[in-house]
N, CA, C and O of each residue as an XYZ file, in Angstrom:
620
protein
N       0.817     -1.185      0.000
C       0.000      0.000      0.000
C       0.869      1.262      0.000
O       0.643      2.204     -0.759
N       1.693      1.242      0.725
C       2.682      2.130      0.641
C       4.075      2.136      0.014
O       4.736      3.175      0.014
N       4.688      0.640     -0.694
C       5.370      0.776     -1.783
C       6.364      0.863     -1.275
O       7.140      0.904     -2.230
N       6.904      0.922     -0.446
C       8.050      0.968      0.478
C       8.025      2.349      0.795
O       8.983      2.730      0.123
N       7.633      3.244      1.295
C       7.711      4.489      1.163
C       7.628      4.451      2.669
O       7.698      3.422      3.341
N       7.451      5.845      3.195
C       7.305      6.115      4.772
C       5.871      5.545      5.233
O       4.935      5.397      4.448
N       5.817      5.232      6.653
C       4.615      4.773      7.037
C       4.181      5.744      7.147
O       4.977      6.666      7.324
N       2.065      6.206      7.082
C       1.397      6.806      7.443
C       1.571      7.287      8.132
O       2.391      6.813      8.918
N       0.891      8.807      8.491
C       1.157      9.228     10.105
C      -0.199      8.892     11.089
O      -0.062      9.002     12.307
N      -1.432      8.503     10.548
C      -2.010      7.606     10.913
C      -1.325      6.064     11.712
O      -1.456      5.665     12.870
N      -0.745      5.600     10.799
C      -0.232      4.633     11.430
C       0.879      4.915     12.033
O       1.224      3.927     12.681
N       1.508      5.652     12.126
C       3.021      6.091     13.425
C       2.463      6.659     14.412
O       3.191      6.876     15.380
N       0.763      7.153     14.511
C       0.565      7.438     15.956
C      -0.036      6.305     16.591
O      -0.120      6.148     17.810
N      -0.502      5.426     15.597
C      -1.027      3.725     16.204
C       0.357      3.156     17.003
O       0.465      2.747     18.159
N       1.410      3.296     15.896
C       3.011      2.502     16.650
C       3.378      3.019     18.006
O       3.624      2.316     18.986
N       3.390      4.788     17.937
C       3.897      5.233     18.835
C       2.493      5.250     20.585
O       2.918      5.394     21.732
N       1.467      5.129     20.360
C       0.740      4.721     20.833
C       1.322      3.206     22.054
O       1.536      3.241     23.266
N       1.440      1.753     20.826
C       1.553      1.030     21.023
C       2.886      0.679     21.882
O       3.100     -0.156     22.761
N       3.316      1.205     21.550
C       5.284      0.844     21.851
C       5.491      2.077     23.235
O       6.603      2.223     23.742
N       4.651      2.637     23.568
C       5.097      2.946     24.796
C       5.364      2.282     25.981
O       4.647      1.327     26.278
N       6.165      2.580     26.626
C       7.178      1.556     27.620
C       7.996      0.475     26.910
O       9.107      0.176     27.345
N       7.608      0.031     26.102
C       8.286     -1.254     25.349
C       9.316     -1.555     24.595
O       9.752     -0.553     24.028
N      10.031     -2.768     24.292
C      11.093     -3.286     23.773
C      10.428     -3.386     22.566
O       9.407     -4.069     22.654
N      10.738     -2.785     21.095
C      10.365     -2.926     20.155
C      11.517     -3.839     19.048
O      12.710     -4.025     19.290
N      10.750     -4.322     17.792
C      11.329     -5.062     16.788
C      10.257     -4.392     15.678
O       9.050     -4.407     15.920
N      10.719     -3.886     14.614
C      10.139     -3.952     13.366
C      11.275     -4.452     12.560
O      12.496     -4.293     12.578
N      10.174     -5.308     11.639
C      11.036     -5.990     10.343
C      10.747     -5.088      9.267
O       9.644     -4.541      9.289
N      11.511     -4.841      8.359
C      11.237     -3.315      7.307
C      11.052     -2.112      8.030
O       9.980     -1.674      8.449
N      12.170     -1.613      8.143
C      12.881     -0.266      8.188
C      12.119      0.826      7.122
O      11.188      1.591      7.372
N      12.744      0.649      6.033
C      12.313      1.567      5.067
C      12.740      2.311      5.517
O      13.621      2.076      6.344
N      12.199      4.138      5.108
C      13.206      4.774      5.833
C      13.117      5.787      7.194
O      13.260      7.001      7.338
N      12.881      4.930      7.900
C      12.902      4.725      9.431
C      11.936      5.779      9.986
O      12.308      6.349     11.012
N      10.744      6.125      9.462
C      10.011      7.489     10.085
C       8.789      5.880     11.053
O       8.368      5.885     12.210
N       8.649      5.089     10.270
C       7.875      4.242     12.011
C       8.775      4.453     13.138
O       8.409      5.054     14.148
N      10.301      3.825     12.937
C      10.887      3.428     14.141
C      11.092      4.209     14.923
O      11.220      3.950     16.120
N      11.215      6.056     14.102
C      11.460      7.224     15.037
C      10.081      7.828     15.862
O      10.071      8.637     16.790
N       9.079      7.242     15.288
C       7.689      7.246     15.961
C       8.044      6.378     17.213
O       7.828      6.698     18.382
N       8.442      5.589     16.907
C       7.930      4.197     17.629
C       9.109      4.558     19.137
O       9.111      4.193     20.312
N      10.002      5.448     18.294
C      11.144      5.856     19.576
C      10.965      7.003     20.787
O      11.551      7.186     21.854
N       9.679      7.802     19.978
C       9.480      8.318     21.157
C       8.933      8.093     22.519
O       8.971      8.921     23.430
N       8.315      6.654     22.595
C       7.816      6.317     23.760
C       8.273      4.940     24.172
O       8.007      4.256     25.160
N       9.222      4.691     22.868
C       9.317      2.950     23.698
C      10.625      2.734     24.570
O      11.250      3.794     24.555
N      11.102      2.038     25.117
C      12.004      2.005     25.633
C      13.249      1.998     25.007
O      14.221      2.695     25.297
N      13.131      0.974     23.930
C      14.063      0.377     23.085
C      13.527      0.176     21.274
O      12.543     -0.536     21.071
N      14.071      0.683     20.354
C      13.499      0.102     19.263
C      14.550     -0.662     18.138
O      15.426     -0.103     17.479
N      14.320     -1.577     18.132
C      15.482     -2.360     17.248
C      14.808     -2.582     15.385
O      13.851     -3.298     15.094
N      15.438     -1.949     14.628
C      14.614     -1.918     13.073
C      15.543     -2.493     12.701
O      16.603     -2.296     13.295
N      15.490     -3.658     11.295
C      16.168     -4.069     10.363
C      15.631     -3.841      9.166
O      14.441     -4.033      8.918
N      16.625     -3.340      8.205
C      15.906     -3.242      6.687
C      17.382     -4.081      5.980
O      18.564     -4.119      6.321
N      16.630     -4.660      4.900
C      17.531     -5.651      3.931
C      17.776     -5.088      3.305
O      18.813     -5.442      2.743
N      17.123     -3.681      2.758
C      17.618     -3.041      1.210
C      18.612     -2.178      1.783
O      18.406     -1.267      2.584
N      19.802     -2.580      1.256
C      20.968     -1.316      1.669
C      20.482      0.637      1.194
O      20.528      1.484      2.086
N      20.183      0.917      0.144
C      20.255      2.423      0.104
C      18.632      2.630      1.172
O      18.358      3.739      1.631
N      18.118      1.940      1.313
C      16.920      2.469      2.814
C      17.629      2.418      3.826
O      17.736      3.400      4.561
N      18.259      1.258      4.069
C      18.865      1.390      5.310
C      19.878      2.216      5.562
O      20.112      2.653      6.688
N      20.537      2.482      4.550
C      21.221      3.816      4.788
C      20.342      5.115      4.968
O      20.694      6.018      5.727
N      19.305      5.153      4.307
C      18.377      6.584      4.386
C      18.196      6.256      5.950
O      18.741      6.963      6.797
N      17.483      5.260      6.256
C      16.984      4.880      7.600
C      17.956      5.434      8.946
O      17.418      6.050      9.866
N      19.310      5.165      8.943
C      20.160      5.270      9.622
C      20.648      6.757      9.797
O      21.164      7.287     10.781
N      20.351      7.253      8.620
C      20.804      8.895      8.633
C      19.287      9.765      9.650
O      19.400     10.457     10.663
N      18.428      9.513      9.156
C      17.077      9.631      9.721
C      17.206      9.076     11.323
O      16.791      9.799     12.229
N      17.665      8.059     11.548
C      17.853      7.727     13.303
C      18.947      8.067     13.895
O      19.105      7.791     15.084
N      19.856      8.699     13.205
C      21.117      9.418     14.186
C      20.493     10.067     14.742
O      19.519     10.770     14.470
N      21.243      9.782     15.902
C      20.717     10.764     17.313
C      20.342      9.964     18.396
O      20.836      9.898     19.521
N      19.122      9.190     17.753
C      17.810      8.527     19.072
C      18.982      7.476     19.338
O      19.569      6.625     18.670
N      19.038      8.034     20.855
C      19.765      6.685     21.518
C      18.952      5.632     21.766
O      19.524      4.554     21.927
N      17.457      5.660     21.860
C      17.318      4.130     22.162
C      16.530      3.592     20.577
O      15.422      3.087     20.392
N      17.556      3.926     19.664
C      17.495      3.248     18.604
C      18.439      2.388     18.125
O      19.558      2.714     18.522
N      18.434      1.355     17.384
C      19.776      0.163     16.768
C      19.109      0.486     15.774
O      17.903      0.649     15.957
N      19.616      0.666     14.528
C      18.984      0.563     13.006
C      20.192     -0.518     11.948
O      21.225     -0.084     11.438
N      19.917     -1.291     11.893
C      20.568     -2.920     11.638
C      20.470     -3.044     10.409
O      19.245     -2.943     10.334
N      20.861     -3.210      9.199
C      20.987     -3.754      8.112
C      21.088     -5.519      7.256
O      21.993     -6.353      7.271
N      20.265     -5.522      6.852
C      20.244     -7.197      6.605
C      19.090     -7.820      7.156
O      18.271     -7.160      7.796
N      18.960     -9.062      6.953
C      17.893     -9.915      7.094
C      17.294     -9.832      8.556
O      17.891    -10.385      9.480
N      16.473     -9.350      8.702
C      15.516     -9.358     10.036
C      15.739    -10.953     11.265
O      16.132    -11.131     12.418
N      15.204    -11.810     10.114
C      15.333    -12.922     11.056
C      17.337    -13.344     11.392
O      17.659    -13.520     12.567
N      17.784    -13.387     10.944
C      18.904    -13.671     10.999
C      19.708    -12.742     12.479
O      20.441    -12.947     13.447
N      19.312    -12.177     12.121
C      19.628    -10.861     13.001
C      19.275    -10.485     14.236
O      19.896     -9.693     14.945
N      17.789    -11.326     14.628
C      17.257    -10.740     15.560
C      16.577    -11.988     16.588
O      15.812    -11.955     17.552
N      17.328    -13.154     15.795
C      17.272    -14.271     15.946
C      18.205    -14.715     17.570
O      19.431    -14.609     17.584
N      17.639    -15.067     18.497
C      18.140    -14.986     20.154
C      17.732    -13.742     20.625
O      18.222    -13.459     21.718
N      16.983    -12.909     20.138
C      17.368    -11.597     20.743
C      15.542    -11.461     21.146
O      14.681    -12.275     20.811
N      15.344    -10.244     21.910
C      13.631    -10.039     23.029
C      13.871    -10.867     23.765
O      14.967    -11.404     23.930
N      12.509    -11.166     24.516
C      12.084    -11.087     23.800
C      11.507     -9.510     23.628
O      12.042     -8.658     24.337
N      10.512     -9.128     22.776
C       9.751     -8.141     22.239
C       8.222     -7.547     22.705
O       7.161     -8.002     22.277
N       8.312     -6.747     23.400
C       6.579     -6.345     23.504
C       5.763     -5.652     22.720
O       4.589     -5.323     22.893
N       6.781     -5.388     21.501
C       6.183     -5.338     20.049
C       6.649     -5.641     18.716
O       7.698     -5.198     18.247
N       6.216     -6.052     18.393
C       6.970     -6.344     16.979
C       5.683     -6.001     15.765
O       4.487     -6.288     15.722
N       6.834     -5.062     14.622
C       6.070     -4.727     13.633
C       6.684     -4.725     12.967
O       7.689     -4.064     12.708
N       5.745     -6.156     12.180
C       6.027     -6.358     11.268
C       5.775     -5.537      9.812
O       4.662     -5.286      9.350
N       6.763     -5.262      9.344
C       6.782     -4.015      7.819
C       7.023     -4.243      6.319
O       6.793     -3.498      5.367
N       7.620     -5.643      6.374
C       8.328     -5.728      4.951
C       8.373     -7.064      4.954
O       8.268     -7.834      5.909
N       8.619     -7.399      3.232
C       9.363     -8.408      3.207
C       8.194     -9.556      2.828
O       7.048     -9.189      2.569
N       8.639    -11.210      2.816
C       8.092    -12.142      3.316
C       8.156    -12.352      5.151
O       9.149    -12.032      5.805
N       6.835    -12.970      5.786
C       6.955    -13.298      6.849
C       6.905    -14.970      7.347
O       6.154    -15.933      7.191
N       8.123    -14.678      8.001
C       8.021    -16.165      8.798
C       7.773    -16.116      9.990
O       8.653    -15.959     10.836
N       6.294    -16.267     10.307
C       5.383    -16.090     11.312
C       5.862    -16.801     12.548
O       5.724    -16.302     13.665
N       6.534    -18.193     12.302
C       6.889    -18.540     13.589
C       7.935    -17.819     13.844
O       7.656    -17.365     14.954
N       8.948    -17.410     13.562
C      10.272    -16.853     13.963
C      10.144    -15.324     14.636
O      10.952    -14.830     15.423
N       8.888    -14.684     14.111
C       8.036    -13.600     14.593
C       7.858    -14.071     16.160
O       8.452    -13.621     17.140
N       6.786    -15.196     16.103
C       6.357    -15.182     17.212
C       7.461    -15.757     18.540
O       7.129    -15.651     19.721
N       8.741    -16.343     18.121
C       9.806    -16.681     19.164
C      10.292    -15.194     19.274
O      11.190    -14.921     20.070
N       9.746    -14.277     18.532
C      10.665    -12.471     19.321
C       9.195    -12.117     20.063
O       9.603    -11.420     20.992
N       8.023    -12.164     20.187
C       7.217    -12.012     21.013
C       6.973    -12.315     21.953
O       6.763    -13.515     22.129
N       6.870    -11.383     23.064
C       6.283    -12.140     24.458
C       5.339    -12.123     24.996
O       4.505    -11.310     24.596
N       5.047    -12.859     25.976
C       3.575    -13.011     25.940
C       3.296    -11.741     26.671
O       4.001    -10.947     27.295
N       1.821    -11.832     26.334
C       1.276    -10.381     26.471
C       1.769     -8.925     25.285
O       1.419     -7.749     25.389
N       2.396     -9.363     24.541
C       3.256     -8.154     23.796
C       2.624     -8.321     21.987
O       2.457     -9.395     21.410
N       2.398     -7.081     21.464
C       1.720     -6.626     20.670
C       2.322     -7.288     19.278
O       3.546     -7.407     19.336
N       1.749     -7.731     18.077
C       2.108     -7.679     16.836
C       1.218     -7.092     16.112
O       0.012     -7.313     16.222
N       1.691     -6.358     15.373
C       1.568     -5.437     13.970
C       2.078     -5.591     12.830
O       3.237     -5.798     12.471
N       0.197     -5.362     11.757
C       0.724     -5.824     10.295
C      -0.018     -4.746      9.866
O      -1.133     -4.564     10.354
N       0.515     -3.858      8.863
C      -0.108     -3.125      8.363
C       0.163     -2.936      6.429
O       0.870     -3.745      5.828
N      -0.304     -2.146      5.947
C      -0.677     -1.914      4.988
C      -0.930     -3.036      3.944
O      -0.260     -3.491      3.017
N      -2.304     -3.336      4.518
C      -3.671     -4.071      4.092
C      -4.634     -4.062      3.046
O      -5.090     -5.151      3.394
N      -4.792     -3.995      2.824
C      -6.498     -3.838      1.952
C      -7.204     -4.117      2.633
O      -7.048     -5.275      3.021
N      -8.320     -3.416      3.206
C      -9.619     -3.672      3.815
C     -10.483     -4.973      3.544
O     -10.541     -5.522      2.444
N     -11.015     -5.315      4.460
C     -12.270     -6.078      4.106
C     -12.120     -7.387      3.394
O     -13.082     -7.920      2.841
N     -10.875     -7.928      3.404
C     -10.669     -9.250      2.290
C     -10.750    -10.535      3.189
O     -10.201    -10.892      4.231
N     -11.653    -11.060      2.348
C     -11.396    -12.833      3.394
C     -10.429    -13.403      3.674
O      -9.421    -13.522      2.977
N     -10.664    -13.914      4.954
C      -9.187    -14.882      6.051
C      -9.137    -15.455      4.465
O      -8.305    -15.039      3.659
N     -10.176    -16.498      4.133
C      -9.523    -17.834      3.561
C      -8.834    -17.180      2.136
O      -9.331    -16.377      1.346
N      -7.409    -17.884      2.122
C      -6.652    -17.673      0.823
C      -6.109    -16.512      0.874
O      -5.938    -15.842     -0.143
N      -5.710    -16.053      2.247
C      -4.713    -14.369      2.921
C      -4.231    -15.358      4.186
O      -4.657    -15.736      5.277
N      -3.212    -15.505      3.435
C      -1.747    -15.433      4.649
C      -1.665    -15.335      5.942
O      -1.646    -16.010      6.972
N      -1.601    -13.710      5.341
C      -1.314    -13.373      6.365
C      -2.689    -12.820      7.933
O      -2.622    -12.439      9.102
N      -3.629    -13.092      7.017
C      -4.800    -12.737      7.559
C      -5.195    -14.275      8.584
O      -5.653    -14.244      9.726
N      -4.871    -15.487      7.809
C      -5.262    -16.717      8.244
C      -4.440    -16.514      9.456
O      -4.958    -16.197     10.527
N      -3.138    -16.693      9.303
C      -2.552    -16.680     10.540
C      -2.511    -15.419     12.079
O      -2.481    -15.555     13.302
N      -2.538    -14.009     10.918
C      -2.849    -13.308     12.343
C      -4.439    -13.374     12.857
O      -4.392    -12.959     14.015
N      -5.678    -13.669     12.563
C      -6.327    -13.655     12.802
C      -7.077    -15.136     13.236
O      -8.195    -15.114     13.750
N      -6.388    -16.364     12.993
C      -7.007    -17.472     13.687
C      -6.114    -18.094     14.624
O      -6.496    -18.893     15.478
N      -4.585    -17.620     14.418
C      -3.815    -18.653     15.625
C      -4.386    -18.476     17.250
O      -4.695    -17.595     18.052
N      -4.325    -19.439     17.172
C      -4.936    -19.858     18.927
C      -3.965    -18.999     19.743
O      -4.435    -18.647     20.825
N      -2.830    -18.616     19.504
C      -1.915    -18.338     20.433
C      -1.876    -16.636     20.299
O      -1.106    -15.961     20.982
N      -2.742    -16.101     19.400
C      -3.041    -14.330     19.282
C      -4.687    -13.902     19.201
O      -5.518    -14.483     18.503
N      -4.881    -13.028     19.869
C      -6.125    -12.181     19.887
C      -5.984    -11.590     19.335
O      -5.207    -10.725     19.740
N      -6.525    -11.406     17.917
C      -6.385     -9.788     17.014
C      -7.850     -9.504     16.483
O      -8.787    -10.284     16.312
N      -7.752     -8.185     16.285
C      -7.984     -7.478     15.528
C      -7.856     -6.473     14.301
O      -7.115     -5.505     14.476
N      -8.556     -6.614     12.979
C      -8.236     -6.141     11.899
C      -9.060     -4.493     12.213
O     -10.232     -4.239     12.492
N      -7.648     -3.434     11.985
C      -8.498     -2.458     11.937
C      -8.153     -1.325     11.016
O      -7.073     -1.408     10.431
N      -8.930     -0.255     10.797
C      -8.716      0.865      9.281
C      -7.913      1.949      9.971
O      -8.309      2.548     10.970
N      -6.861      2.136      9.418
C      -5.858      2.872      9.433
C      -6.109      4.454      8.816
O      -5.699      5.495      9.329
N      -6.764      4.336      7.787
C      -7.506      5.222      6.452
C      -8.675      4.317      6.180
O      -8.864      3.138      6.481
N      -9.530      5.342      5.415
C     -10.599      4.709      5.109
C     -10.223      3.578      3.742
O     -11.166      2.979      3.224
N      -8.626      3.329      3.169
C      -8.058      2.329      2.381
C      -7.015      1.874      2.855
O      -6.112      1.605      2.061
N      -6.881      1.724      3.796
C      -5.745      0.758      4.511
C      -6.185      0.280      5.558
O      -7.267      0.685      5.982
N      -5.480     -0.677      6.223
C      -6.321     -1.874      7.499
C      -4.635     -2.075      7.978
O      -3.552     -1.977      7.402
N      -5.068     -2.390      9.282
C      -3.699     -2.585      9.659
C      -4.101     -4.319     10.982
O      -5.234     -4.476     11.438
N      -3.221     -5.071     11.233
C      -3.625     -6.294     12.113
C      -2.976     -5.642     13.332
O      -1.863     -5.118     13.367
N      -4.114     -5.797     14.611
C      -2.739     -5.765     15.862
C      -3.682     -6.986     16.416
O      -4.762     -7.530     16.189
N      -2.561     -7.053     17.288
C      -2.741     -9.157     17.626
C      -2.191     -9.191     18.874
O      -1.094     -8.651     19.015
N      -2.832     -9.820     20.009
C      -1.885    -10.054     21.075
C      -1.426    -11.307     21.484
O      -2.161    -12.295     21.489
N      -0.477    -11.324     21.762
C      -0.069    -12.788     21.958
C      -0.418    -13.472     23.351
O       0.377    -13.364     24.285
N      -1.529    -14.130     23.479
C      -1.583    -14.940     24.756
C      -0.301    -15.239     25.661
O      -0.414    -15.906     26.690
């Protein structure tokens, strides 16, 4: 929905909302205007982006915020032993939902956003899994009156 571009500011006051007090993880960086949302209230925010010239934009954009890491390269690889996480937002990429949910802790938030509204679980991904695993409470909700975003809690 957004093409890799900056997140909404709709949706950076949902993040920054969410991530207060908290140890954050987003996967897709891009160029880092969630994570600097997400930095003003969380404790900690750890972003990875795979595409080198974002993550360089990203990194120039987070100089400064000390409780930022802005990481380059593969998300899972990277972040793999590490939370756990009382949020993770997810941004980019393909997702490997279980490796997501070993950086989550319980009680701690996941986020999927830029959605298309209104589309059936069956034959959506990512919809099947954030919205039926036994092990998350979510809700699908409108970001804009054309975007939907998932937040999910993890039992």
């Amino acid at each position: 929905m957004t093409g890799g571009r900056s997140s909404i500011p709709a949706l950076q006051a949902l993040l920054r909302a969410l991530a207060t007090g908290r140890d954050v993880a987003e996967l897709g960086t891009a160029f880092g205007e969630g994570a600097a949302a997400m930095a003003e209230t969380a404790r900690s925010v750890v972003t990875v982006e795979a595409d080198p010239d974002r993550a360089a934009a990203a990194r120039r954009r987070l100089a400064g915020l000390p409780n930022v890491e802005a990481l380059e390269g593969d998300a899972y690889e990277l972040l793999r032993g590490r939370g756990p996480f009382g949020l993770v937002f997810a941004d980019g990429g393909a997702y490997d939902w279980e490796a997501i949910m070993e950086l989550l802790a319980p009680g701690g938030i996941l986020v999927k956003d830029d959605l298309i509204p209104g589309r059936p679980l069956d034959g959506d991904p990512v919809r099947e899994f954030l919205l039926r695993d036994p092990r998350l409470s979510a809700a699908e909700i409108l970001t804009t009156p054309t975007i939907a975003a998932i937040v999910a809690v993890r039992e």
